[in-house]
PyMOL Python script that loads the backbone (N, CA, C, O; Angstrom):
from pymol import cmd

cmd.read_pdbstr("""\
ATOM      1  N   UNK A   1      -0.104  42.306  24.548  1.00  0.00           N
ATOM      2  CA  UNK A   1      -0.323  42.094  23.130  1.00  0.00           C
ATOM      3  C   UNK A   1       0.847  41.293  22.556  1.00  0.00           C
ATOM      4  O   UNK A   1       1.990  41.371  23.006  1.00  0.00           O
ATOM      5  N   UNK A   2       0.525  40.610  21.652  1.00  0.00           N
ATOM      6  CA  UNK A   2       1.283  39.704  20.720  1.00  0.00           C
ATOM      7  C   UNK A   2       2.057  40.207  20.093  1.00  0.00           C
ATOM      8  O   UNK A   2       1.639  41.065  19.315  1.00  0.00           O
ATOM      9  N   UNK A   3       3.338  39.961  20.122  1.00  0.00           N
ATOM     10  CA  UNK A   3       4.176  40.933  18.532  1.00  0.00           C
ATOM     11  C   UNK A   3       4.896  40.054  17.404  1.00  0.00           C
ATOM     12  O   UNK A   3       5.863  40.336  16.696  1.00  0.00           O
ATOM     13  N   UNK A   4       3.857  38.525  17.487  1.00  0.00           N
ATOM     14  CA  UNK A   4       3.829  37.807  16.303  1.00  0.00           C
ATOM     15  C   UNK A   4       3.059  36.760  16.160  1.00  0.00           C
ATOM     16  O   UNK A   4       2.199  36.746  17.040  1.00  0.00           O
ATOM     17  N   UNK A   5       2.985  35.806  15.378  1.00  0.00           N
ATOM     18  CA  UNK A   5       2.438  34.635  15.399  1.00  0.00           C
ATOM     19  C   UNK A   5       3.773  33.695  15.818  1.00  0.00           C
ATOM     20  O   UNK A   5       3.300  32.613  16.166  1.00  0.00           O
ATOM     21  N   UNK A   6       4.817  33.663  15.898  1.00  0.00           N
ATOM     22  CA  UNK A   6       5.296  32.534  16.591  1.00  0.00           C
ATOM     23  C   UNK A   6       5.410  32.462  17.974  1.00  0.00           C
ATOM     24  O   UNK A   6       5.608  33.412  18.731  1.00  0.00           O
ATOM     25  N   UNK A   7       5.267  31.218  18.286  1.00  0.00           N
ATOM     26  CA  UNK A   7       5.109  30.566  19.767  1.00  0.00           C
ATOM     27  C   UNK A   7       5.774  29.866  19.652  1.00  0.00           C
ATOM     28  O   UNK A   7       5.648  29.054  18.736  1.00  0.00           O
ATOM     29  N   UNK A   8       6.937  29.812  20.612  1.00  0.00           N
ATOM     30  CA  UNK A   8       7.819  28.470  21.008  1.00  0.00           C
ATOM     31  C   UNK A   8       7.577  27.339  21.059  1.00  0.00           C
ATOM     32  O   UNK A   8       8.014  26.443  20.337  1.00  0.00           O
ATOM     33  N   UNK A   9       6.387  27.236  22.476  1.00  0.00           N
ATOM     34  CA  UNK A   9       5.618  26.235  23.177  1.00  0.00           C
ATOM     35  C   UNK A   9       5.171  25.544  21.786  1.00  0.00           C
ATOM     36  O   UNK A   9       5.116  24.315  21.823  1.00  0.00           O
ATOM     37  N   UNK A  10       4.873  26.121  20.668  1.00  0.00           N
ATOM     38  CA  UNK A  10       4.017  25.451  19.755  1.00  0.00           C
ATOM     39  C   UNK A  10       4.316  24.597  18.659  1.00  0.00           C
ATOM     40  O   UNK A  10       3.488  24.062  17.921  1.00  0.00           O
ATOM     41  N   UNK A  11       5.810  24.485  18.591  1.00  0.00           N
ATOM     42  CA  UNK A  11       6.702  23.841  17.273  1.00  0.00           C
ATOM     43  C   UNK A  11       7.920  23.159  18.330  1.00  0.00           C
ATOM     44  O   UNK A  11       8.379  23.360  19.454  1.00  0.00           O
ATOM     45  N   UNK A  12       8.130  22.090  17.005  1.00  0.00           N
ATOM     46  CA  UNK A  12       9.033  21.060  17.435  1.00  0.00           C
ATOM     47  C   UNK A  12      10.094  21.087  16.438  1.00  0.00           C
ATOM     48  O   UNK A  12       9.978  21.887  15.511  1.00  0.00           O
ATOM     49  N   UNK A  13      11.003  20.407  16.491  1.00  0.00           N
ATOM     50  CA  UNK A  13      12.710  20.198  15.547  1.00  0.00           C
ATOM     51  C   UNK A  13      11.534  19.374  14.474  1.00  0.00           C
ATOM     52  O   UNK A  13      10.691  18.504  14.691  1.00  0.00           O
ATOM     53  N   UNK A  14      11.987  20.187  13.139  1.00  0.00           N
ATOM     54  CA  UNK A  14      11.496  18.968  11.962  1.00  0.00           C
ATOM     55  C   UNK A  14      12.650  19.461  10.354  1.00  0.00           C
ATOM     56  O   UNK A  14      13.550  20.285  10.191  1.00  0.00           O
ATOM     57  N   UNK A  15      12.112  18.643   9.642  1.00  0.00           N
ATOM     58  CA  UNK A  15      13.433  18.838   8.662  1.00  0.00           C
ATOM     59  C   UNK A  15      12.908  19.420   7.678  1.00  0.00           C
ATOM     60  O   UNK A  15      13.278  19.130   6.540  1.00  0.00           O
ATOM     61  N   UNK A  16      11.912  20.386   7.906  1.00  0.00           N
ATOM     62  CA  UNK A  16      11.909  21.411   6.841  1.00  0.00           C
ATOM     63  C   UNK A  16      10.877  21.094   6.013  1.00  0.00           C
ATOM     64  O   UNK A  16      10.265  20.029   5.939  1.00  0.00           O
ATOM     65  N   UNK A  17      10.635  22.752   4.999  1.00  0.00           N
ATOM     66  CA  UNK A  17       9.685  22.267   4.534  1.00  0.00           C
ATOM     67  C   UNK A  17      10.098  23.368   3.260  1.00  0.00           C
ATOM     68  O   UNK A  17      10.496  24.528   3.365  1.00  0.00           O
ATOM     69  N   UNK A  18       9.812  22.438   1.859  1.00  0.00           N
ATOM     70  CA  UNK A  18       9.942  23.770   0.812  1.00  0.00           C
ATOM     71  C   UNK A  18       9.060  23.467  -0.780  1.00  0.00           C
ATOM     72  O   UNK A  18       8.706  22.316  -1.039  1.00  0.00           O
ATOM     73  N   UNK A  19       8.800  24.509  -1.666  1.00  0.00           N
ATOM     74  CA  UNK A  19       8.016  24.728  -2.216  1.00  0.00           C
ATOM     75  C   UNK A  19       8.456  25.474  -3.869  1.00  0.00           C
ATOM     76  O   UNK A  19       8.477  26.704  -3.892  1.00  0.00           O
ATOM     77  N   UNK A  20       8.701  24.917  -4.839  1.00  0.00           N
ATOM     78  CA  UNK A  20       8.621  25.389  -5.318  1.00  0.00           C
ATOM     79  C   UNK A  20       7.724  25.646  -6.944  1.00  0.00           C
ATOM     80  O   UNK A  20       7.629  24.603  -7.591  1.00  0.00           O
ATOM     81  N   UNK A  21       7.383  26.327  -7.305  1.00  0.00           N
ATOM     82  CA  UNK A  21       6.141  26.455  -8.635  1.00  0.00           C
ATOM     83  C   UNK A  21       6.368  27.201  -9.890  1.00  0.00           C
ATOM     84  O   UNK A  21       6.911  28.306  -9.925  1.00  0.00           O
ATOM     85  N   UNK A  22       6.054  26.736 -10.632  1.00  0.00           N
ATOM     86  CA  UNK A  22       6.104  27.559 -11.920  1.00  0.00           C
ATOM     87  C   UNK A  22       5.092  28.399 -11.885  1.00  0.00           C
ATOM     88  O   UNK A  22       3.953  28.108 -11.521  1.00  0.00           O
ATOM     89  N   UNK A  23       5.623  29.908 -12.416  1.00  0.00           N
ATOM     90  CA  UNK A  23       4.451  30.991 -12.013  1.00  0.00           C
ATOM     91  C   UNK A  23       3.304  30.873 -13.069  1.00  0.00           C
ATOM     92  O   UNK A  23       2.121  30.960 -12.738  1.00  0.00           O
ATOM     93  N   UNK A  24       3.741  30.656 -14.453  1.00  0.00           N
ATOM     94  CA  UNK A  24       2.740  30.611 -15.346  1.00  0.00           C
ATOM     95  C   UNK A  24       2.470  29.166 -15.299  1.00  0.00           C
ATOM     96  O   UNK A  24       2.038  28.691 -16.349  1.00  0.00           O
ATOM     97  N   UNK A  25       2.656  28.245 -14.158  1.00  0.00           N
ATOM     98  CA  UNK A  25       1.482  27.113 -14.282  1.00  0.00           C
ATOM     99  C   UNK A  25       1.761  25.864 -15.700  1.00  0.00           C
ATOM    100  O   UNK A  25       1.114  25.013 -16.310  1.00  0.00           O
ATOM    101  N   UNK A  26       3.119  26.432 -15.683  1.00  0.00           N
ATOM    102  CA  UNK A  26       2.998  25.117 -16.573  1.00  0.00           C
ATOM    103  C   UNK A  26       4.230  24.210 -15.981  1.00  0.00           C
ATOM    104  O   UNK A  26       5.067  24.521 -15.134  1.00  0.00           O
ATOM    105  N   UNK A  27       4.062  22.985 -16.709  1.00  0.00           N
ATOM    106  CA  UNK A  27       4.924  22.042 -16.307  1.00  0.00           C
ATOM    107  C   UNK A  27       6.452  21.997 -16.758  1.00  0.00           C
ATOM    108  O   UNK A  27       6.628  22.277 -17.944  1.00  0.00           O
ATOM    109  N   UNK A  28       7.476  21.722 -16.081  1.00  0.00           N
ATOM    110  CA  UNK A  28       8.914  21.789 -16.233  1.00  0.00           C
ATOM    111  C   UNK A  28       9.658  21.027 -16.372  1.00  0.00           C
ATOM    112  O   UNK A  28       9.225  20.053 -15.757  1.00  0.00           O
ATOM    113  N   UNK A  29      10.523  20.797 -16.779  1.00  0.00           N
ATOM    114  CA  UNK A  29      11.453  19.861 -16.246  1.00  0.00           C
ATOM    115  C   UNK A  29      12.851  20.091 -15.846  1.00  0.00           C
ATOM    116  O   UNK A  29      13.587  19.274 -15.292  1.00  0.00           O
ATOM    117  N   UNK A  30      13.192  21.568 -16.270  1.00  0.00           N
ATOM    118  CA  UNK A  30      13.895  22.669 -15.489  1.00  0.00           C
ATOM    119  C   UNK A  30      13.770  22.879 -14.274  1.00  0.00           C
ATOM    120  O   UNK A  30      14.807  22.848 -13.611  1.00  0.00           O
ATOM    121  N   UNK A  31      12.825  23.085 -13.763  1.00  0.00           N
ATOM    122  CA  UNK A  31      11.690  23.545 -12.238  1.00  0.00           C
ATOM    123  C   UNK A  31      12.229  21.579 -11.267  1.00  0.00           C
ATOM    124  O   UNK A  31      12.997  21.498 -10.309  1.00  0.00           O
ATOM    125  N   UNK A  32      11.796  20.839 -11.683  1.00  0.00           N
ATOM    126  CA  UNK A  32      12.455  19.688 -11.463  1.00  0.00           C
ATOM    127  C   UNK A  32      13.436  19.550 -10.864  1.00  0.00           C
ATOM    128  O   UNK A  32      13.704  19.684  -9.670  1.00  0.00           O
ATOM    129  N   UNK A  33      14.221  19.162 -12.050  1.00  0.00           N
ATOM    130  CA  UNK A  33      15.900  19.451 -11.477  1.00  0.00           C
ATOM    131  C   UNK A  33      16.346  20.735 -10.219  1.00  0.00           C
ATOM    132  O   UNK A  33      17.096  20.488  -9.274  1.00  0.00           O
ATOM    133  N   UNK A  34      15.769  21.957 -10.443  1.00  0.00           N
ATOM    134  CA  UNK A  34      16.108  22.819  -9.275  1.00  0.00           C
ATOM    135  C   UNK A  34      15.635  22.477  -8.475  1.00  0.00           C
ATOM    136  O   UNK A  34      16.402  22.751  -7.552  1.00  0.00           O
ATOM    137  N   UNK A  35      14.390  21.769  -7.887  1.00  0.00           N
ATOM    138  CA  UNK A  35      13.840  21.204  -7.032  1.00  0.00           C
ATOM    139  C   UNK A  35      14.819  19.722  -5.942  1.00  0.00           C
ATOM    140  O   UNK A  35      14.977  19.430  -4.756  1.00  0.00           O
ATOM    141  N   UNK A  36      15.215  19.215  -7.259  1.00  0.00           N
ATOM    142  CA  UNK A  36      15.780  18.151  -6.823  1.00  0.00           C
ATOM    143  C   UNK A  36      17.387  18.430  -6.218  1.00  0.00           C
ATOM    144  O   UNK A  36      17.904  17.816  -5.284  1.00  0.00           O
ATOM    145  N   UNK A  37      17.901  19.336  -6.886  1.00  0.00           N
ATOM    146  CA  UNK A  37      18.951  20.189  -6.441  1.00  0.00           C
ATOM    147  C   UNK A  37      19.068  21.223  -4.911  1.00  0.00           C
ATOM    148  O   UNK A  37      19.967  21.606  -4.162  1.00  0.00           O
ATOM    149  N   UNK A  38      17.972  21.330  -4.991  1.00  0.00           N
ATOM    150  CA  UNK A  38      17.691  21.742  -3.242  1.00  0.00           C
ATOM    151  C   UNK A  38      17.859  21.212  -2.591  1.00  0.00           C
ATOM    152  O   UNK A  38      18.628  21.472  -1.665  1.00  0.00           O
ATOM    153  N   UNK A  39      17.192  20.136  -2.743  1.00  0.00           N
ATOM    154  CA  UNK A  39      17.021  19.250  -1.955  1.00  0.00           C
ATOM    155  C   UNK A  39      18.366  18.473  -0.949  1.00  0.00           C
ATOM    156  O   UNK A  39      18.517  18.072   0.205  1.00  0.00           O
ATOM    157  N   UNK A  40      19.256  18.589  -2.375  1.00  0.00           N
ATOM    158  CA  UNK A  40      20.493  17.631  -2.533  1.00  0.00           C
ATOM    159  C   UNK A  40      21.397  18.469  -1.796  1.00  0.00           C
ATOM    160  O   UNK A  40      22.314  17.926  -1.179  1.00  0.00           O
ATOM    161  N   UNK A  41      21.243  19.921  -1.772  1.00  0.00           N
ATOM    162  CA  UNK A  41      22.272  20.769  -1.101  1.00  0.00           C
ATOM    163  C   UNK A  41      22.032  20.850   0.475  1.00  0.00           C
ATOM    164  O   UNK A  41      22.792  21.512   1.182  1.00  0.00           O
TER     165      UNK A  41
END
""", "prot")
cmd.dss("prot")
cmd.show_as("cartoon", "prot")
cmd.util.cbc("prot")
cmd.orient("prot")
């Protein structure tokens, strides 16, 4: 039996991946900048 979903064999080196959202769905420009600030770090 399995004791996860990751598999070695199955992923390669990549540069990531990220996400971020405003919970009530509206638009930011706060949310933005932290976004872009991630990025940058």
């Amino acid at each position: 039996m399995s004791n996860g979903l990751y598999r070695p064999g199955e992923f390669k080196d990549n540069c990531g991946f990220g996400l971020m959202a405003h919970m009530q769905g509206h638009a930011s420009h706060g949310l933005l900048q932290k976004a872009i600030q991630a990025l940058a770090a």
